[in-house]
Every structure is written in C-alpha cells, then in structure tokens.
ROPA-161928 format. One record per residue: residue in one letter; x, y, z of N, C-alpha, C, O in turn. Coordinates in steps of 0.02 Angstrom, whole numbers, plus 50000, padded with zeros to 5 digits. Atoms other than C-alpha are relative to their C-alpha. Last residue first. Example, Ala and Ser with C-alpha at 12.3 -4.5 7.8 and 13.67 -1.06 7.14 Angstrom:
BEGIN
S499584994149997506844994750357499615005550037499865011050045;A500454994150000506154977550390500455006050000500975005950033;
//
This chain:
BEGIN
X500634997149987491125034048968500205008850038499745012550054;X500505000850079492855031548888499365003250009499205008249977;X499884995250041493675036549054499825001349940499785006949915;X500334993549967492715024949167500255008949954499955014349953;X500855000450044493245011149033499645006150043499205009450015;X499894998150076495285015449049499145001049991498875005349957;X499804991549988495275019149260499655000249907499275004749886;X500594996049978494355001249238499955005550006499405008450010;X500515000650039495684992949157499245002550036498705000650014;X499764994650073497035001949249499594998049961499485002549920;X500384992449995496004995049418500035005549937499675010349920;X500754997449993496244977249341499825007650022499395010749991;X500174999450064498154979849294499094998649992498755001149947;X499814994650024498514984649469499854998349922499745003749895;X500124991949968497774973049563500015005949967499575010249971;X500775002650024498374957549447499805007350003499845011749960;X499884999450079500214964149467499325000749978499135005349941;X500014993850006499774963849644500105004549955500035010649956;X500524996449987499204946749654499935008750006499425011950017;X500744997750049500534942149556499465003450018499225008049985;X499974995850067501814948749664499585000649961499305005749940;X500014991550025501204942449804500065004849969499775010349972;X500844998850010500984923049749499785009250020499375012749991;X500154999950055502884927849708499224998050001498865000149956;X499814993950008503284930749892499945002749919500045008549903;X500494994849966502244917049937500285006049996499995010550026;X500894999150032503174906749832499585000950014499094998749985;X499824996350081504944911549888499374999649944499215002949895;X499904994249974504584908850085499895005349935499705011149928;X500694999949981504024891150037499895008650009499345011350004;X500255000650048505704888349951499245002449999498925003749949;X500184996150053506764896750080499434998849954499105003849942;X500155004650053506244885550222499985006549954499495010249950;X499505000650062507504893450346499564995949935499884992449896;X500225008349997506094889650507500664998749950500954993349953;X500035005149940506574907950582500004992749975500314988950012;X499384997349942507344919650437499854994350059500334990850078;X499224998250030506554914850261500514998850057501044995850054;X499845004850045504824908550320500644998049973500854992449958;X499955005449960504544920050458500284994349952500744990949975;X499595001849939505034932150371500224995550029500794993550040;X499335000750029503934928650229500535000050047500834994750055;X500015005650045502444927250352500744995049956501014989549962;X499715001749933502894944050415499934993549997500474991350016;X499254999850002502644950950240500204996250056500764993850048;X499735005250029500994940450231500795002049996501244997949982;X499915000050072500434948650367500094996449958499994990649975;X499324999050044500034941950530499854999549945499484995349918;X500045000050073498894945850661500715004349943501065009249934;X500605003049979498854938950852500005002749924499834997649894;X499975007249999500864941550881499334997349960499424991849934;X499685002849944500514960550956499924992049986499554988850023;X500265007449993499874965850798499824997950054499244996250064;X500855000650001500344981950843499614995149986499064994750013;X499904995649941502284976450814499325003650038499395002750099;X499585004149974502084965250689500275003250046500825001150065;X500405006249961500674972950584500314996150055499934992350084;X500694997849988501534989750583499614994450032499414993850090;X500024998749920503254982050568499495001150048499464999350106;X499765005649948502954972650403500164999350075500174994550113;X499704996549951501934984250283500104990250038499814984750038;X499254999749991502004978450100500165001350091500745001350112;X499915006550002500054974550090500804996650008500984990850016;X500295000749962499844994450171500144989849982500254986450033;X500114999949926500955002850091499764992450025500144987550026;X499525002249987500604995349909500224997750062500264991950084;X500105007850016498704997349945500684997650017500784994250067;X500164999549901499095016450002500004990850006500274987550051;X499594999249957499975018949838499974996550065500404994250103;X499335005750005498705009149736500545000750035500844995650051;X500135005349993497415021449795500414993450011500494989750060;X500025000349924498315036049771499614993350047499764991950105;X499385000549973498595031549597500024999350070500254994450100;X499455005649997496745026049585500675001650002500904996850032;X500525003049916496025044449679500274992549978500624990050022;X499604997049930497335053749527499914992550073500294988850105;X499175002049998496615041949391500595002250075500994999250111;X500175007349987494845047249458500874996749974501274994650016;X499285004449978495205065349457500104993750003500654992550029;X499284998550026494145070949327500534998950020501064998149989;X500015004650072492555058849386500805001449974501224997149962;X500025006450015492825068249543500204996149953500774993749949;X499305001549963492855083449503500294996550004500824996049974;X499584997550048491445085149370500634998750023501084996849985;X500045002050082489855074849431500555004349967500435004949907;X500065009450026490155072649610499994999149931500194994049903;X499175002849971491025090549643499924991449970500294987349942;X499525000150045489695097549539500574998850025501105000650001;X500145004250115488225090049616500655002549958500814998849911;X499995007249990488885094149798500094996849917500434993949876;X499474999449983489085113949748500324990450020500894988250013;X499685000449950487515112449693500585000750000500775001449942;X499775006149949487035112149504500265003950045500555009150029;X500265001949960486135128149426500074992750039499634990350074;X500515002150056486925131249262499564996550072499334990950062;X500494994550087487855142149314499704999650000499285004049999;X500574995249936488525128549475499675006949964499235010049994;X500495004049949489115118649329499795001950034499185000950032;X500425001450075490175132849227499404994450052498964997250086;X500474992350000490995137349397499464997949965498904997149991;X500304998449955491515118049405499485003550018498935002150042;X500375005050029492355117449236499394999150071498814998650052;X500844998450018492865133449277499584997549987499024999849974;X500784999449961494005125449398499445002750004498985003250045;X500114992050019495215119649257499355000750042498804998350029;X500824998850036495875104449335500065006349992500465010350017;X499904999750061498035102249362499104999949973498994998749914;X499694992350006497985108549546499954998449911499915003649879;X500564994549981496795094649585500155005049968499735008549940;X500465003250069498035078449503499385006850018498955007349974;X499754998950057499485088649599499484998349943499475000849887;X499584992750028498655089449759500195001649934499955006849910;X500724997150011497855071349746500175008849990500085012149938;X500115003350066499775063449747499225004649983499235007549929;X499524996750045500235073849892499824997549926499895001249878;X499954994150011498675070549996500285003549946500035008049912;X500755000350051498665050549956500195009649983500445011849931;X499715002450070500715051150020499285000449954499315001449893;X499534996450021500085059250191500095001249898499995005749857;X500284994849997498375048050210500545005549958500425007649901;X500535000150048499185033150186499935006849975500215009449926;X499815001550057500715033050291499525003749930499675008049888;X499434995650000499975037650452500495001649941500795007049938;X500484994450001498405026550402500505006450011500375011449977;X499974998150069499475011650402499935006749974500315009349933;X499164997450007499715014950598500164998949924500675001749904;X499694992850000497895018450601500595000750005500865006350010;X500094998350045497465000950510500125008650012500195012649966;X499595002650061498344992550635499905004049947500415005749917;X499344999249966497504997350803500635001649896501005005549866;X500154993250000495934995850695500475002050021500665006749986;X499974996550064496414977850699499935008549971500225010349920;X499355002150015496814975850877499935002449907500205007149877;X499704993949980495114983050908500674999149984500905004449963;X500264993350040494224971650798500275005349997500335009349951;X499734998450078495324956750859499685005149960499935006349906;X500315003450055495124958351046500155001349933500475006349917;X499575004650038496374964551163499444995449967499484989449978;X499104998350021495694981151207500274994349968500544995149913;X499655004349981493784976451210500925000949966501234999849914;X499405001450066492884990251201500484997050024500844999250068;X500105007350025491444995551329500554997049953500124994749916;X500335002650045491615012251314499754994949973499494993849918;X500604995949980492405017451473499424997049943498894994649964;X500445005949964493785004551404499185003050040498714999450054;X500225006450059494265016551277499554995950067498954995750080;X500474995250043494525032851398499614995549945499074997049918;X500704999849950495375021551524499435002349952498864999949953;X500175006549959496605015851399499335000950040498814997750035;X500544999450042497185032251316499294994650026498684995750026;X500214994349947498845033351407499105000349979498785004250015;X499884992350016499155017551345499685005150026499195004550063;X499774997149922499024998851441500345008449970500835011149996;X500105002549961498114990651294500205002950096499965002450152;X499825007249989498755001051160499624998450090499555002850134;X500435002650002498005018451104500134991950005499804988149969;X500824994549964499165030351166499494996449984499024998450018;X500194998549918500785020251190499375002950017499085003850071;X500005005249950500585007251032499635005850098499195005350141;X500755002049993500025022850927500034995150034499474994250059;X500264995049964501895032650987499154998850001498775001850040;X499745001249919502845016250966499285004950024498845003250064;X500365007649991502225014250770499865001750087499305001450113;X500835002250024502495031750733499714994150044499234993950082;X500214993649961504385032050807498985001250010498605001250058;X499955004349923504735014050747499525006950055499105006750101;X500715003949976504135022350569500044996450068499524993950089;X499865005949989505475037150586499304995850018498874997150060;X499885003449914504945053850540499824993349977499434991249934;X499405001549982505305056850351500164999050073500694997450099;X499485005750030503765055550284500574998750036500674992950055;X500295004149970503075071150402499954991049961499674986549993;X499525000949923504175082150326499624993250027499944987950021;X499215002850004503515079150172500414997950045500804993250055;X500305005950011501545082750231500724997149979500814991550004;X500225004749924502305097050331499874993449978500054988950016;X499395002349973503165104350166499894996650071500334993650101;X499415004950035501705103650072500534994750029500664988750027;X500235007850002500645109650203500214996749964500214990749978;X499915002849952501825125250214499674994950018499924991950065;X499125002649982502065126250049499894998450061500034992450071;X500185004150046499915129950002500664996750024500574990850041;X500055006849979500095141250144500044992949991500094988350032;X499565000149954501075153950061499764990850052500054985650066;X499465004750006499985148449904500655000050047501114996150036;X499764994950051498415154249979500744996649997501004993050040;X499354998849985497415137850020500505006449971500615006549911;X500374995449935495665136149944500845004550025501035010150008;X500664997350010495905125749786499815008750040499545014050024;X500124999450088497255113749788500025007149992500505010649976;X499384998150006497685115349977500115001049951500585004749936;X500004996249955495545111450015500975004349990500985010250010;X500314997150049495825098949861499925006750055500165011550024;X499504998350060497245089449953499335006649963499605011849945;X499434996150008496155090750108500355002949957500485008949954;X500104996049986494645083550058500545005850012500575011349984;X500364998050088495355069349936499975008450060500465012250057;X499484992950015496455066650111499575002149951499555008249956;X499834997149973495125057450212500475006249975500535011949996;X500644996149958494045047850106500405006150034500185011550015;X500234996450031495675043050023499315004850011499195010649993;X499534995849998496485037050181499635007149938499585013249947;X499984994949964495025029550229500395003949983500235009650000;X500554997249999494885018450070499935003650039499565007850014;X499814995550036496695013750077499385002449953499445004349894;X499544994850008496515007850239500095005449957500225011349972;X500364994049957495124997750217500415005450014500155010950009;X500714997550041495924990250049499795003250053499785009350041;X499954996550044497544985750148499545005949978499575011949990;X499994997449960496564976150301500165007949960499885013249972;X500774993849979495654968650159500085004950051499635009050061;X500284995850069497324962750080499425004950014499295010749996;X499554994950037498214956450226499595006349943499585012449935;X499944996649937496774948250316500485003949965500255009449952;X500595000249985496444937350154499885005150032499425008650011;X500134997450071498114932750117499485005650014499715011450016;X499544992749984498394928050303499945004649944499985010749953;X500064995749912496704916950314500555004950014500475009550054;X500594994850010497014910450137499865006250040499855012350030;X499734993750034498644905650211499535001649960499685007049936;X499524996049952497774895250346500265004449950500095010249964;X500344995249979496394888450217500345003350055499985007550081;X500165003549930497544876550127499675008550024499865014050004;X500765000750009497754883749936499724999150068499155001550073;X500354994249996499464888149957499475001950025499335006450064;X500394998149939499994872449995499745004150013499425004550066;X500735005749987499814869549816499975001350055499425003450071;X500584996950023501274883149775499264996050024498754999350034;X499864992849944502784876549898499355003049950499035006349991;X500334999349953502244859049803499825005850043499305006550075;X500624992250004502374866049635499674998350064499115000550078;X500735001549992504134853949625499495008249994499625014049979;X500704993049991505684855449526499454996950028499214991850003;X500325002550070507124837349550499415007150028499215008050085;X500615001149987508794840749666499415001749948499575005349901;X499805004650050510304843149551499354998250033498954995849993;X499594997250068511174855849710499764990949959500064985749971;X499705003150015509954855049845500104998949935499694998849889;X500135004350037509214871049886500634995549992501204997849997;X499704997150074509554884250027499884995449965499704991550010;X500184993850024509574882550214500284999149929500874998749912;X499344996150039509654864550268499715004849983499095004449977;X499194999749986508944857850427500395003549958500905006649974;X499874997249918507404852550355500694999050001501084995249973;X499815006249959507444849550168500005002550058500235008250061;X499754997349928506344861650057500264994050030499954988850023;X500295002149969506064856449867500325002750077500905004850080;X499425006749953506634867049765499384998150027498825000450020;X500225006150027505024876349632500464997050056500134992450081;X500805001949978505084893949739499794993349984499334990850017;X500045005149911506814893949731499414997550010499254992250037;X499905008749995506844896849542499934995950070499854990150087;X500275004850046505794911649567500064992049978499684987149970;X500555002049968506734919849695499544995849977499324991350014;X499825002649942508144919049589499614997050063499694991650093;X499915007950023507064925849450500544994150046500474988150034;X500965000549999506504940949571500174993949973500084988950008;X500555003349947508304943049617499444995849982499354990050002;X499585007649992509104943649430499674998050061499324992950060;X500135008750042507674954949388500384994750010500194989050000;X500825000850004507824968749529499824993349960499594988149982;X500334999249957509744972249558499135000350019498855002950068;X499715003549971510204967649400500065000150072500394995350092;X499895004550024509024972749273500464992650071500404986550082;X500574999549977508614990749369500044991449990499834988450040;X500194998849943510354993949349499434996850038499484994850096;X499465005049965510634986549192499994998850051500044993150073;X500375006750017509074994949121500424994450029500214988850042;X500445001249968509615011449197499744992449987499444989450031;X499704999149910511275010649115499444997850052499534993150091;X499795008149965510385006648948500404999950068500394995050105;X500455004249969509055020048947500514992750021500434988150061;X499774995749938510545033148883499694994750033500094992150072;X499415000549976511045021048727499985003050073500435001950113;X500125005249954509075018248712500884998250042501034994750090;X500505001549966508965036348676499914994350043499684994350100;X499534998649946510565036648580499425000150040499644995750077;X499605002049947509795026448457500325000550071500524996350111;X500235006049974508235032648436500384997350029500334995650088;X500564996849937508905048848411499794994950026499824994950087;X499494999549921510255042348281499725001950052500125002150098;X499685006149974508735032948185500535001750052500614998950106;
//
C-alpha cells in the first residue's frame, strides 16, 4: 500500500500539470463549441442558451471537402514516408557499422531541428511555380498551378517531417528483433524477400503503426505546410481553425471543428490499436 501510494504521490505533479494546461483548455474549448456565435462579438454571451448548431454545419459538403483533403493528404504521406524509411531504418538497424549507425542517428536528429519556414521556403523555391526547377517540370507537360501538382507540392513538405521521425521510431522497433529469426527462414529455404514479408514485417507491425500515427499526426496537424505551399487553393482543417478563431472571431465554430478533430483522431488511433491487437493474435 505505501508503494502505491507514493507512486501516485509522484504521478500527482504531472497530473496537475498535464490537468491544467491540457484538460481545463480542451473542456473550455468544449463548452464554446455549444455558444452560439454573434457577429461582431468575440467570445460567448454571458447566460446565452447551448446549441449543436456549430456541429450540424458540419455535415454541409464544404467542410467534408476540407476534412476529406486533410486526412487523405495525411494518409498519403504517411504511407510514403513509411515505404520510404522502413528501408533505411532497417539498412541502419541491420547493415550499418555502429560508427555509422550514430552518424545517421545524429543527422536524422539534427535534421528535426532545422527550422520549418526554412524547409517550407527551400520546396516553394525549387519546386514552386517560378523555382529553380520550373523549366525541368514544365518540359514534362505538368501543370504547375494545378491541384495534383500543388498537392504533391504539399505532401513533400510533410514528407520532410515524416520520413525522419518514421526512421527513428523503425530503428529502435528493428534493432530490438532477433535476426536469427530471419537466418532460421532463409535455412529452411525462403528468399531473402519471403523472409522479410513473412517474419520482419509482421514483427515490426506495431513499430510501422507507431510510425504511422506519427506521420498522420504531422501531417493532419500541419498548418504552415498547407498554407504556405498551398498557395490559398488548399486548406487544412488547422488553417480552417485559424481562420475561424483569428480572422471572422467566430470562436464557437472554430471550437467544434477543433473537437470534430480530436475525435476523429482518437477514433484513428483506437481503430489501428484494434487491429495492431488482432494481427498480433493471428
């Protein structure tokens, strides 16, 4: 019992912390979301009566249309990223002697900590509309300011993000297999293919959903990326909120699209954990 106690005696600082700078917001945000919005005024009227209108407009097929675009732009993202680092991280796992093993560590760290304006600016100038890159695209037929290319625009300044943070997370879930489990499979006469798909794989699959959900976060959280590579023509739902909070002042509308995000990402994440759980049974 005194172990227990002092246990939750150490957890309670953090719970205060986390309690009052995280839960008092979120339910703040929460009650706003029912006001009703008045033009002109910022903030709710004091005694005014709860509505679920700021939720019903939801439904209207314009914020489907940002929902929608947000999420799948996400998901493609954070399906390349993993396509892209699984190889690597396991190549730094695996292959890598451990002098090197640090110095892609410490590049993939380092490379967090350059500035996202810096990123953003440097895929605007080389693959934007009037970037050094420009002639070399349009040779190809490819329409610079159309929405395919504009989107792709977008999903490689996620993709700077992605990739990095997938790597590091897949590294650690690689470095912890036993890779005789492997040996043992190519023994017994599987490929080198066949036993990456049927032993590796499968074993990292928690790893490939963390990194997954990371890149998702990223990517349904990003607000400069789309809004600066965008160029105006596609908007998030963070930029959305923005707009909602900072230009028109309708908190209430601002506050239940910022809680239709939550759930949907609450959802997100407790469907893939029920599927990490039944892929692991079988």
């Amino acid at each position: 019992m005194s172990s227990k106690r002092s246990q939750v005696l150490l957890l309670l600082p953090a719970a205060a912390v986390f309690f009052l700078f995280l839960g008092l917001p979120l339910l703040a945000v929460l009650q706003e979301s029912f006001r009703v919005f008045t033009p002109g005024r910022i903030g709710a009227v004091a005694g005014a009566p709860l509505t679920t209108t700021n939720y019903t407009e939801l439904f209207l097929p314009v914020y489907a249309g940002y929902f929608i675009r947000t999420y799948f732009l996400a998901f493609s993202t954070s399906v390349i990223a993993i396509f892209f680092a699984f190889p690597v991280a396991y190549y730094i796992a695996r292959d890598a002697s451990a002098r090197v093993r640090k110095i892609w560590i410490s590049a993939l760290i380092g490379l967090m900590f350059l500035s996202s304006l810096v990123r953003i600016y440097a895929i605007q100038l080389a693959f934007g509309s009037v970037g050094a890159l420009s002639p070399i695209i349009s040779c190809f037929g490819v329409n610079m300011n159309g929405g395919p290319y504009i989107n792709a625009v977008i999903i490689a300044g996620l993709l700077h993000y992605a990739i990095p943070l997938s790597v590091l997370i897949l590294v650690g879930t690689i470095l912890s297999l036993n890779p005789r489990l492997t040996e043992a499979a190519q023994s017994l006469g599987a490929s080198a293919l066949e036993s990456h798909l049927s032993i590796t794989i499968p074993l990292c699959i928690k790893g490939l959903v963390s990194a997954f959900l990371v890149s998702m976060t990223l990517g349904v959280s990003a607000f400069a990326i789309p809004w600066i590579l965008g160029r105006g023509r596609v908007v998030f739902i963070s930029n959305l909120i923005y707009n909602r909070f900072s230009e028109i002042a309708n908190y209430p509308s601002g506050a239940a699209i910022s809680i239709v995000m939550i759930s949907l990402s609450l959802l997100l994440i407790f469907v893939l954990s029920k599927l990490t759980t039944l892929l692991d049974r079988t």
